[in-house]
C-alpha positions in Angstrom: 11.2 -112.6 121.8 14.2 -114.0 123.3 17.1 -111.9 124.9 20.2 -112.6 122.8 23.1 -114.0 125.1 26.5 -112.2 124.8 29.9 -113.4 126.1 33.2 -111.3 126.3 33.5 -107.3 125.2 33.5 -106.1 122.2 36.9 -104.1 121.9 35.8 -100.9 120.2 37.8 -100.2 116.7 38.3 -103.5 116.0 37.0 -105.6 113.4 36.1 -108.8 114.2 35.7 -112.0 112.3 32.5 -113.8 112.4 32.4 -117.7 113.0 29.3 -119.4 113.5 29.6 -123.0 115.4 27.6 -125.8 116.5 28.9 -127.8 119.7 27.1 -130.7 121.2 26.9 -132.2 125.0 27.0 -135.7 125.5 26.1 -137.1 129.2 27.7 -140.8 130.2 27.8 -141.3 133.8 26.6 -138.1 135.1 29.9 -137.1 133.2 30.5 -134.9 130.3 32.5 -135.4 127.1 35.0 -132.4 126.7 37.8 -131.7 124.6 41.3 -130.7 125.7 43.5 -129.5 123.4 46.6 -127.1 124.4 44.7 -124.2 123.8 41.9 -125.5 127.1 39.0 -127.6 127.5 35.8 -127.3 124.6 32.4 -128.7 124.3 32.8 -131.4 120.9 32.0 -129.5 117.7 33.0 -126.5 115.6 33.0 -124.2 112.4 29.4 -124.5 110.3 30.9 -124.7 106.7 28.8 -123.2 103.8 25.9 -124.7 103.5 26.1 -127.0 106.1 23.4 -127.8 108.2 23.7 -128.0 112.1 22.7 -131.6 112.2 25.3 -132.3 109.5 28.2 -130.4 111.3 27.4 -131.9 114.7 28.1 -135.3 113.2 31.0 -134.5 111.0 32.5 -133.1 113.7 31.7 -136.0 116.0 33.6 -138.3 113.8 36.7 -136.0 113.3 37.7 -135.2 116.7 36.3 -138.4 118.8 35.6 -140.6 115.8 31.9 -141.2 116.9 28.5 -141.5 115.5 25.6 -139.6 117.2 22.2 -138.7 117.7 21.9 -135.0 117.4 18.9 -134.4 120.5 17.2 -131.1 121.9 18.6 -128.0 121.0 20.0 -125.9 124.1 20.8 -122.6 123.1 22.5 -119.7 121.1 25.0 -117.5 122.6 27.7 -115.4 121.3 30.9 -115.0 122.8 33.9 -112.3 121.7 37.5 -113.1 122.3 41.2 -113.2 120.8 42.3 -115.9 119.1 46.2 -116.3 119.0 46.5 -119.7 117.2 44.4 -117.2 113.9 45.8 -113.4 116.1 42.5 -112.5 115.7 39.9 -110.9 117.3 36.4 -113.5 116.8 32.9 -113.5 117.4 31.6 -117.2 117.9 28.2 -117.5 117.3 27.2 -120.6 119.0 24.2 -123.0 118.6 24.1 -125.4 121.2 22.8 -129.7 121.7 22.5 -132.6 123.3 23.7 -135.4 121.8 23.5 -139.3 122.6 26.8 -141.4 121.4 25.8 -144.3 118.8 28.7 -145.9 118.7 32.5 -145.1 117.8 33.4 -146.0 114.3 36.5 -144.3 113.3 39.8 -143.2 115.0 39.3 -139.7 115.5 41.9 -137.3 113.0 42.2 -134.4 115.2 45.6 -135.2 116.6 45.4 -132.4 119.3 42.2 -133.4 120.6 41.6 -135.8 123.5 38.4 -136.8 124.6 38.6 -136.0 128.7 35.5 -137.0 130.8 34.7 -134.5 133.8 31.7 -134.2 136.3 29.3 -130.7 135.7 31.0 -128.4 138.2 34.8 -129.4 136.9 33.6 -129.3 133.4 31.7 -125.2 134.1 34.9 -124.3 135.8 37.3 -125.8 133.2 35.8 -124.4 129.7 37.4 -121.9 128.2 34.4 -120.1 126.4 32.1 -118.5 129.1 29.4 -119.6 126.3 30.1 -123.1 126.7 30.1 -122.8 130.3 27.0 -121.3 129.8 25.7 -124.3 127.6 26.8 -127.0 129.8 24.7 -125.0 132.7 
């Protein structure tokens, strides 16, 4: 049985709302394909809607925020990670699943305005993530 992987501390007498993600990490040049926005740096990827699958959020997500297609590869991971959220002023549990991914090709201008698609070596990309989990992920 696997140890379950926990980011953060869980403030005591609040509530918290759930969000379960998939992210993905795609490799090009010994480099890694991040996302800055103004809140900080993020592995590509994001909310699971109902019913979605992984695979199928992985590559919607691809497409809105670097308007790729992808591969969806190995799966790395699951960690959780509590935090605040000001851009919601919430208090969040992400519950992140974690994969590689292999770029097909772009095919779309992505529609995440906010979004830009930075490339950073392994160390600058650990030190640079705002989500110990992903940090975690990319390691």
């Amino acid at each position: 049985m696997s140890q379950e992987i926990i980011f953060g501390e869980k403030v005591s007498g609040v509530e918290y709302v759930s969000r379960l993600g998939a992210y993905f990490i795609v490799f090009d040049n010994k480099k890694i394909a991040l996302i800055r926005t103004s809140k900080g740096y993020f592995l590509p990827g994001g909310g699971i809607d109902d019913g979605e699958s992984h695979d199928k959020c992985l590559r919607r997500e691809a497409l809105e925020e670097l308007g790729w297609e992808i591969e969806v590869g190995e799966y790395l991971g699951n960690a959780k990670n509590y935090f605040f959220a000001p851009r919601t002023n919430s208090y969040t549990i992400l519950d992140g699943y974690f994969y590689l991914a292999k770029k097909i090709r772009k095919s779309a201008e992505p529609i995440e305005e906010d979004h830009k698609l930075i490339w950073l070596d392994y160390k600058e990309a650990i030190d640079k993530m705002w989500l110990p989990s992903q940090a975690w992920a990319i390691e």
